[in-house]
MARBA-519193 format. One record per atom (N, C-alpha, C, O): atom name; x, y, z. Coordinates in pm, 1 decimal. Example, Ala and Ser with C-alpha at 12.3 -4.5 7.8 and 13.67 -1.06 7.14 Angstrom:
<pts>
atome | xx | yy | zz
N | 1319.0 | -569.0 | 780.0
CA | 1230.0 | -450.0 | 780.0
C | 1320.0 | -330.0 | 780.0
O | 1423.6 | -331.9 | 846.5
N | 1285.0 | -225.0 | 708.0
CA | 1367.0 | -106.0 | 714.0
C | 1290.0 | 3.0 | 787.0
O | 1340.9 | 113.8 | 803.9
</pts>
This chain:
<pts>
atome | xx | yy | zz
N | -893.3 | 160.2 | 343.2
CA | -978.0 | 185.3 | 458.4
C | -1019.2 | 54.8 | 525.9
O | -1038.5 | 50.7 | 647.4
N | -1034.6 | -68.1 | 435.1
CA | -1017.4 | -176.0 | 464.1
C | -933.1 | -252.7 | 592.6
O | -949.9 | -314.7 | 697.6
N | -847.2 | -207.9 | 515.7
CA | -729.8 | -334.2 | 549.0
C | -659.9 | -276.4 | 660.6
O | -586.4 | -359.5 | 714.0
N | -656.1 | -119.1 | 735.0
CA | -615.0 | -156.3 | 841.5
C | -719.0 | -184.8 | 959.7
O | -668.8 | -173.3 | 1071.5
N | -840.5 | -216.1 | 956.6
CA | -912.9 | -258.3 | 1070.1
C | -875.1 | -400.2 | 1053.5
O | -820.2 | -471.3 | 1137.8
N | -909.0 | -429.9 | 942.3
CA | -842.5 | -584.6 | 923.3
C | -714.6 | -645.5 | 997.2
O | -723.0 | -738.7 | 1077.1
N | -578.2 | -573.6 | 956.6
CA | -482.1 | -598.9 | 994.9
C | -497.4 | -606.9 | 1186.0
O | -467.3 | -695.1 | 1266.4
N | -556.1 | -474.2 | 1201.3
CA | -572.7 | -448.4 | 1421.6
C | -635.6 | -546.6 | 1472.0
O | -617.4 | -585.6 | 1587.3
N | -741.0 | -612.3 | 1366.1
CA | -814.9 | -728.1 | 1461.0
C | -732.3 | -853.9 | 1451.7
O | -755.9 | -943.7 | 1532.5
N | -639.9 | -869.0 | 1363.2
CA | -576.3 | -1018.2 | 1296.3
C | -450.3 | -976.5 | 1411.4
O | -433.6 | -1050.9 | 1508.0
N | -377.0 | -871.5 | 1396.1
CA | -316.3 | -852.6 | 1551.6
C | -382.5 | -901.6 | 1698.8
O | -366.2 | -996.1 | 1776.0
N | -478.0 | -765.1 | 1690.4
CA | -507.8 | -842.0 | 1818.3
C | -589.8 | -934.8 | 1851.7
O | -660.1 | -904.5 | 1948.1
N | -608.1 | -1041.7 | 1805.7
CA | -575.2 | -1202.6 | 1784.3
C | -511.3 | -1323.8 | 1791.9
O | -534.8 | -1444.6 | 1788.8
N | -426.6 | -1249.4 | 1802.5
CA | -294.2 | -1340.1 | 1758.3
C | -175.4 | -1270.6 | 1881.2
O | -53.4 | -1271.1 | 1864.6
N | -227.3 | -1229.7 | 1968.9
CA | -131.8 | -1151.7 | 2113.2
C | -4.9 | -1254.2 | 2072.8
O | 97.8 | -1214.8 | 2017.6
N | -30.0 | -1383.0 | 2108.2
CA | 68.0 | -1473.9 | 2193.3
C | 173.5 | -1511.0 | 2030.9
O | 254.9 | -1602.5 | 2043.5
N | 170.1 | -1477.4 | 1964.7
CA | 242.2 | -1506.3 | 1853.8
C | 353.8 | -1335.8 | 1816.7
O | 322.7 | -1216.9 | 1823.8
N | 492.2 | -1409.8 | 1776.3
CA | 627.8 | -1331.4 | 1794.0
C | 556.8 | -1236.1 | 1670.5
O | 593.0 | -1118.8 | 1679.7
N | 480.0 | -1257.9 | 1577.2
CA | 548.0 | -1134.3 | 1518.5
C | 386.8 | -1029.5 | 1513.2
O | 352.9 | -953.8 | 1422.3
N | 303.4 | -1063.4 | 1657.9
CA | 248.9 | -949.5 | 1715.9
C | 263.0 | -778.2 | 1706.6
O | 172.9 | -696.9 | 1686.0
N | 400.4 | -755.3 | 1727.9
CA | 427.4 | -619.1 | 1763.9
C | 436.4 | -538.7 | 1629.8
O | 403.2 | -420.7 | 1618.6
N | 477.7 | -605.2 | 1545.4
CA | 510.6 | -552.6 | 1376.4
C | 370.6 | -581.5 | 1278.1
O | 357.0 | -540.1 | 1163.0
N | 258.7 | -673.9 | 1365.1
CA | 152.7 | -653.0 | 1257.3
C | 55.7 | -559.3 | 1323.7
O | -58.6 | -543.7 | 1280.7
N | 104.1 | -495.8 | 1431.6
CA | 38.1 | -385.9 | 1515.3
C | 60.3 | -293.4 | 1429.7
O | -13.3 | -256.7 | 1338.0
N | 170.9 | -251.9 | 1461.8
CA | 248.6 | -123.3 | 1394.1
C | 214.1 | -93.5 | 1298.3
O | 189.4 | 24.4 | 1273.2
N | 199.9 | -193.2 | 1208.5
CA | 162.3 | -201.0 | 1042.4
C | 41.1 | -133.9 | 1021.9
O | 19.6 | -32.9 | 954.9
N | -28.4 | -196.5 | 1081.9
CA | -211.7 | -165.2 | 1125.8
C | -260.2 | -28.8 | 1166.0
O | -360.0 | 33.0 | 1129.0
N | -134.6 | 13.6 | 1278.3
CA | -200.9 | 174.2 | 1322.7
C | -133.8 | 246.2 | 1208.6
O | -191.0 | 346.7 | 1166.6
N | 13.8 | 198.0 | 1135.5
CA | 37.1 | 303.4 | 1021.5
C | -97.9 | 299.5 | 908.8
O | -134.7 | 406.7 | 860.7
N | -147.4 | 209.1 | 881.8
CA | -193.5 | 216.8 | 775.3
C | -381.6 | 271.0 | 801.8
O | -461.3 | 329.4 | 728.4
N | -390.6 | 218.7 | 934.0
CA | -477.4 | 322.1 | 971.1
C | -473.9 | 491.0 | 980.2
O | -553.9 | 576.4 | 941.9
N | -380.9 | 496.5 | 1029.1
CA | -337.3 | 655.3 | 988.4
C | -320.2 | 730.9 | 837.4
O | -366.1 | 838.6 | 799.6
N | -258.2 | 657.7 | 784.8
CA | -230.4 | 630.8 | 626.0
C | -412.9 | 692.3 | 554.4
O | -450.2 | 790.7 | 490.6
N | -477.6 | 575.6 | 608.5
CA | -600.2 | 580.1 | 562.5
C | -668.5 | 701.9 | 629.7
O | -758.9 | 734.8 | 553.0
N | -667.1 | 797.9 | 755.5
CA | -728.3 | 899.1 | 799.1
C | -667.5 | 995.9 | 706.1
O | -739.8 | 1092.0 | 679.7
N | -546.3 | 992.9 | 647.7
CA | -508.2 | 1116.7 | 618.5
C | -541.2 | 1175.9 | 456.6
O | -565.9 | 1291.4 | 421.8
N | -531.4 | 1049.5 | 373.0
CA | -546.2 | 1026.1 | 261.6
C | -725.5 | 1051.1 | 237.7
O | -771.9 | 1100.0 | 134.7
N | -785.7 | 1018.4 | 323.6
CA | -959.8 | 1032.0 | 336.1
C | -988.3 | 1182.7 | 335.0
O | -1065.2 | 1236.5 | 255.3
N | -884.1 | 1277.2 | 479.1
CA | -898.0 | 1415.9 | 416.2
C | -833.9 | 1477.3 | 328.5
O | -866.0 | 1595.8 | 319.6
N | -740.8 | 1437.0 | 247.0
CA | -677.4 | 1487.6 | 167.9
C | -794.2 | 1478.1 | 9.6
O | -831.9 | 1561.4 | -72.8
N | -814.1 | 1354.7 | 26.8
CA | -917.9 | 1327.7 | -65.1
C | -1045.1 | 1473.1 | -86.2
O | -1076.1 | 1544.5 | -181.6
N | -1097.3 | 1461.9 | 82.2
CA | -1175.0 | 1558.3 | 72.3
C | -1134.4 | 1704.5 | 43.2
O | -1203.3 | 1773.1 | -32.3
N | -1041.4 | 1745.0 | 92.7
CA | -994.4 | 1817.8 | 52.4
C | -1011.2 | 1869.8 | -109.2
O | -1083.5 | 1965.1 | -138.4
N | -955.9 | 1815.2 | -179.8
CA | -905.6 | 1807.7 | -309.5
C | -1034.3 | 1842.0 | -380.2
O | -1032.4 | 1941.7 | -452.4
N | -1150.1 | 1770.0 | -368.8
CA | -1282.1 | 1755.6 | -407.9
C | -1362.6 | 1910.0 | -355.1
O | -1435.9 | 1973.3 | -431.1
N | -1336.3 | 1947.0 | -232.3
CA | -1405.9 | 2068.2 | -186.9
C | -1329.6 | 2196.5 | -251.6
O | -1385.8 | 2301.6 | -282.3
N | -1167.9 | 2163.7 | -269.1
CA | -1122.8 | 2286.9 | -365.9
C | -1145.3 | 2268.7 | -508.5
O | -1085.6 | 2350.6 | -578.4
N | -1218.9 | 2178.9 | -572.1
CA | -1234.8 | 2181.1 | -695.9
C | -1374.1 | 2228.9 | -722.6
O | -1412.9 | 2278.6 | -828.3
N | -1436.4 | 2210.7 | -627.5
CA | -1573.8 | 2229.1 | -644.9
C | -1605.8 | 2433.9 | -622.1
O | -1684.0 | 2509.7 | -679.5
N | -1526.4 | 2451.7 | -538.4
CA | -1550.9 | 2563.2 | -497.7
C | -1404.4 | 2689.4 | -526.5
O | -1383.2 | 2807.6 | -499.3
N | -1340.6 | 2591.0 | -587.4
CA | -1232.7 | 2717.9 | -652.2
C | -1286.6 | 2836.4 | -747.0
O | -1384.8 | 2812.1 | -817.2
N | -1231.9 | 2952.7 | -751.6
CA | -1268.0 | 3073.0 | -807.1
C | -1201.8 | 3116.8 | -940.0
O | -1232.4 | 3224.2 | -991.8
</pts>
């Protein structure tokens, strides 16, 4: 949950440098990575709690 805000700001930072476009990319995957895994998490926790 860290590391991709980390990675988006160290991108966009660093515009004028070549390997810009691939530490973008990296950043919104792993931001995504991290939204999905957060509800899955929840997930998991609300069916354990409330399974029958």
């Amino acid at each position: 949950m860290f590391l991709g805000p980390t990675l988006l700001y160290i991108a966009f930072s660093n515009q004028d440098k070549p390997t810009y476009p691939i530490v973008l990319i990296i950043s919104i995957i792993v931001c995504g990575l991290a939204v999905f895994f957060l509800f899955k998490g929840i997930l998991i926790i609300l069916k354990s709690l409330f399974h029958n």
